[in-house]
C-alpha positions as CSV (number, residue, x, y, z in Angstrom):
1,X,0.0,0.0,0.0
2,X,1.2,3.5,-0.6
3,X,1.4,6.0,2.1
4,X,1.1,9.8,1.4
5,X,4.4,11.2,2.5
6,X,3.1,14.6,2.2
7,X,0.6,14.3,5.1
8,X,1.9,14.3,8.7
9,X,0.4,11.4,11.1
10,X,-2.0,12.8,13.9
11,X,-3.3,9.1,15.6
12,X,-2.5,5.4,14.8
13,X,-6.0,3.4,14.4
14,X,-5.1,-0.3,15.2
15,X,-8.2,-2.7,13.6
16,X,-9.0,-6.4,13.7
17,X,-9.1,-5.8,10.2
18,X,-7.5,-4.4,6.8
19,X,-9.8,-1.5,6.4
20,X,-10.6,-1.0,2.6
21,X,-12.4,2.2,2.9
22,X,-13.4,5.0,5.4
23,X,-16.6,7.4,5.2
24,X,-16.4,10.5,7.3
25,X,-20.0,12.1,8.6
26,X,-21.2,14.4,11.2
27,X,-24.5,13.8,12.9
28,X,-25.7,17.1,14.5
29,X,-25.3,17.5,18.1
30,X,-23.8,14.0,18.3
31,X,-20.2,15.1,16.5
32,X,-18.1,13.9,14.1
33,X,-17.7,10.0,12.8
34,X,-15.9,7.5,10.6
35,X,-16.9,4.6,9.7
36,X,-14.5,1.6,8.5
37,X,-15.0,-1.4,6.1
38,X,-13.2,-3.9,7.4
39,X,-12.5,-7.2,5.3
40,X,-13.4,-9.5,7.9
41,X,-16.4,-10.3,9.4
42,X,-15.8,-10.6,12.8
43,X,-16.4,-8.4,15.0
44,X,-17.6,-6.7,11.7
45,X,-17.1,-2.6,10.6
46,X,-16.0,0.1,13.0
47,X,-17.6,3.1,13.7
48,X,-15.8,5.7,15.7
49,X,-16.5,8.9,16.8
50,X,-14.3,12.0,17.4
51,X,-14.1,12.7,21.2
52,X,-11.9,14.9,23.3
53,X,-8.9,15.3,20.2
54,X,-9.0,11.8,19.1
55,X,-11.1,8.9,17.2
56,X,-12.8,6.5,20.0
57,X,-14.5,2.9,19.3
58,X,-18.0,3.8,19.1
59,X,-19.5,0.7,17.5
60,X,-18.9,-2.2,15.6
61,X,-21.4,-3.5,13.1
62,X,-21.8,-7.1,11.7
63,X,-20.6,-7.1,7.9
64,X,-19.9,-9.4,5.4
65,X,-16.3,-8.8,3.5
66,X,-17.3,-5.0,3.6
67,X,-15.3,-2.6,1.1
68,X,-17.2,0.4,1.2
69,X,-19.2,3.0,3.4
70,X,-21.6,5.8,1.7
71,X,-23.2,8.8,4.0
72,X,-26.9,9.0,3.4
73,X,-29.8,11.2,4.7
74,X,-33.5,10.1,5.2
75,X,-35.5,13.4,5.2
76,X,-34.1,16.1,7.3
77,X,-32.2,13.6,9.3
């Protein structure tokens, strides 16, 4: 994999997991997240959420092989 040399590290994010892809979103009131495919199943994709300066596990869900997250919006939420 190639690294981009021109951007400086801020935190290490250590996963079960090869991550294939990462979706940032923000949720109003609730703050910023990123969600992570993760190749393999168990414990599934990682969600985590921005808190105090840093990313934090906020949630895994069950997925199957997952290579990518897309945002969405249902109405005004």
């Amino acid at each position: 994999k190639d690294r981009l040399h021109y951007v400086d590290d801020y935190q290490d994010l250590y996963t079960t997991s090869e991550t294939l892809d990462i979706e940032l979103f923000q949720i109003p009131s609730f703050g910023l997240f990123a969600a992570m495919a993760h190749r393999d199943n168990k414990p599934g994709s990682a969600i985590y959420r921005w808190n105090h300066g840093h990313f934090q596990l906020y949630q895994n869900i069950s997925t199957f092989k997952a290579q990518a997250w897309k945002q969405f919006t249902i109405g005004r939420k």
